[in-house]
N, C-alpha and C positions, 0 to 999 in steps of 0.2 A: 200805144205801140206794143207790139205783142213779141216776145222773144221766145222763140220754140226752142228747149232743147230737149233734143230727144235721139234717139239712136236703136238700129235692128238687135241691137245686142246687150245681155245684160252685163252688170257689171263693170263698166267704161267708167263711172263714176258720176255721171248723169245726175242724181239727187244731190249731189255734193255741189257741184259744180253750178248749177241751179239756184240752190240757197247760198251760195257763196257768192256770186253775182250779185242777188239780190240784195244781199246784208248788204255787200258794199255801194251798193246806187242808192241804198235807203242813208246809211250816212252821206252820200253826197246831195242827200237833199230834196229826191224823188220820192213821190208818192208811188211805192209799189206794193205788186200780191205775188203770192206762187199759187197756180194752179196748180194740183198735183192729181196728177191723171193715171198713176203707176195704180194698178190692186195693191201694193203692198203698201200706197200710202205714206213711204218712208219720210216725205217734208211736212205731211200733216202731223205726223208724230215725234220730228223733227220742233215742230214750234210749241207743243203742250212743256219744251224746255225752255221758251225762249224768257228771258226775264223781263218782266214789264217795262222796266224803266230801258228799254236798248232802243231807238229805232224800229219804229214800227214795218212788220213783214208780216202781212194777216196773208193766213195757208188757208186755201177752199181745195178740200176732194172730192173731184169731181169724175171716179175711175169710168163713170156711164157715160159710154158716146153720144149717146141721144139726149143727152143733158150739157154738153162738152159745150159745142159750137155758141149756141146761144147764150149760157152762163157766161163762158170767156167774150162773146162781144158786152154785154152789159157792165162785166168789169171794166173791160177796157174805157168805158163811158168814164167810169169812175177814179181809176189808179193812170198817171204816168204811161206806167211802164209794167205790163203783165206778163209774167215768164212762168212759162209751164214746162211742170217735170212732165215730158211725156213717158212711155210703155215701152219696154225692149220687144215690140211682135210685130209680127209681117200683118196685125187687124185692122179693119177699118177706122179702129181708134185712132193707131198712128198715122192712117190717112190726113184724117181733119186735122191733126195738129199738124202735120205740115200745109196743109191747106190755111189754117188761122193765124200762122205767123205771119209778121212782116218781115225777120230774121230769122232762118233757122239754125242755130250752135250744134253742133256734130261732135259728143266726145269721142273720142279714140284712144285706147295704148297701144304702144311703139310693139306692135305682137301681129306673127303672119294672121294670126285666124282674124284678128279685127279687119285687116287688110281684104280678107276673103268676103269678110261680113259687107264691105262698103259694096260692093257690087249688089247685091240685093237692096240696101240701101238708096242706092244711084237711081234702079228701076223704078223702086217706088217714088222716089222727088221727081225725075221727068217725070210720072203719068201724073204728078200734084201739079206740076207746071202746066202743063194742058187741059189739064180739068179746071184751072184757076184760069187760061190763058192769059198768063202773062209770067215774067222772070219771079223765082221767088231767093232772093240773097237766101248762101249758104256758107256755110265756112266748117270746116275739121277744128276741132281745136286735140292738140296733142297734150293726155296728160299724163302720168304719171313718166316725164321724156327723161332723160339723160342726153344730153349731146356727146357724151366720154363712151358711150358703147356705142359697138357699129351697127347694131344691129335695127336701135333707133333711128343713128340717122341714113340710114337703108331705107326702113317704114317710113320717114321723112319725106324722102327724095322721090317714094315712087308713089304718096302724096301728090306731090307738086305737079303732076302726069295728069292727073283728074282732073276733070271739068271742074269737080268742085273746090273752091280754095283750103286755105291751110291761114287758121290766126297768124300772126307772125309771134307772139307770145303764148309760150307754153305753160304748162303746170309742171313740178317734180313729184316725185314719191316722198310725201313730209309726212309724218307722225300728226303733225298740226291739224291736218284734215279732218282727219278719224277722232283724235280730240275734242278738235270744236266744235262736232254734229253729235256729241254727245252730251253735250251742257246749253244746245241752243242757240248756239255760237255760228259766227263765219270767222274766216281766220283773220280779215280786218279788226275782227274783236278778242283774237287771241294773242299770245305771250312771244310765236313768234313771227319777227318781222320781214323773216325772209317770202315766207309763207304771206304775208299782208301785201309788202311791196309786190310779188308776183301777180295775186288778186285784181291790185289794182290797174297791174297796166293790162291784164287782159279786158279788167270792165271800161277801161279806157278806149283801148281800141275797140269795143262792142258798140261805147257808147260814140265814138266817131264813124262806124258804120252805119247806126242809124239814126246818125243826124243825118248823113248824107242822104239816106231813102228820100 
């Protein structure tokens, strides 16, 4: 099972969001990897912290397109469940990672310009959808949300308007994040539990999306 997440834009929080999924599937018991397909690398360098003794999350960077497709199917032989960081760019890279998922995870913050950003987004997954002919499951996930300001759930609401869905479980703006990608960490494995318990029910509902597939 391949879970793409990736997005036109940078900054959305996309490596975070990626390694934190993956920590928590690996303590539930699956054998996973992170592809990391960004140039900058950030989950390869992300695991040279992670400490041996945690739950295995073996990072392949793999930033070469021409190396992408094939690598990630031969993982997939081997891990579960393969989640790649994908590239904030309108390149053919970000093509095939929408092409090699069987899910692809869309981060977003509650902000007009991310909003502008999905439309170019949108184009590029229909021409993935017809190049692949067939539906490829997609979802927004909102993070960095507040539901107490309007302005979020504004960016919410006109979300729900898109062909493409929206998680029904968000992330918030926690400290925890930024924290535990500094030590190796997902926030399943840090101090706080708000930050944990949210983690979980998003990989929960991921991981009921793609039983369903």
């Amino acid at each position: 099972m391949i879970i793409s997440v990736t997005s036109l834009k940078g900054g959305v929080g996309k490596s975070t969001i990626a390694q934190n999924i993956a920590v928590c599937l690996a303590h539930m018991g699956y054998k996973v990897c992170i592809v990391d397909a960004d140039t900058n690398q950030s989950s390869l360098r992300w695991s040279t912290f992670r400490d041996e003794d945690l739950p295995g999350v073996a990072v392949f960077g793999i930033p070469d397109g021409k190396m992408l497709s094939s690598n990630v199917k031969h993982l997939n032989d081997d891990y579960e469940i393969v989640v790649i960081d994908g590239t904030p760019s309108l390149s053919k890279v970000t093509s095939k990672i929408l092409l090699l998922g069987d899910l692809i995870i869309v981060p977003i913050l509650p902000s007009g310009l991310d909003i502008w950003a999905t439309e170019q987004f949108i184009e590029r997954y229909e021409d993935a959808k017809d190049q692949k002919e067939r539906d490829i499951p997609a979802y927004f996930i909102l993070n960095q949300y507040s539901g107490s300001i309007n302005l979020n759930k504004e960016v919410k609401e006109v979300l729900a308007d898109l062909d493409i869905k929206t998680l029904k479980h968000s992330l918030k703006s926690r400290v925890a994040y930024k924290q535990a990608v500094i030590e190796g960490l997902g926030v399943y494995e840090y101090k706080d539990n708000k930050a944990k318990d949210e983690i979980i029910q998003v990989t929960n509902e991921i991981k009921d999306l793609i039983t369903n597939l």
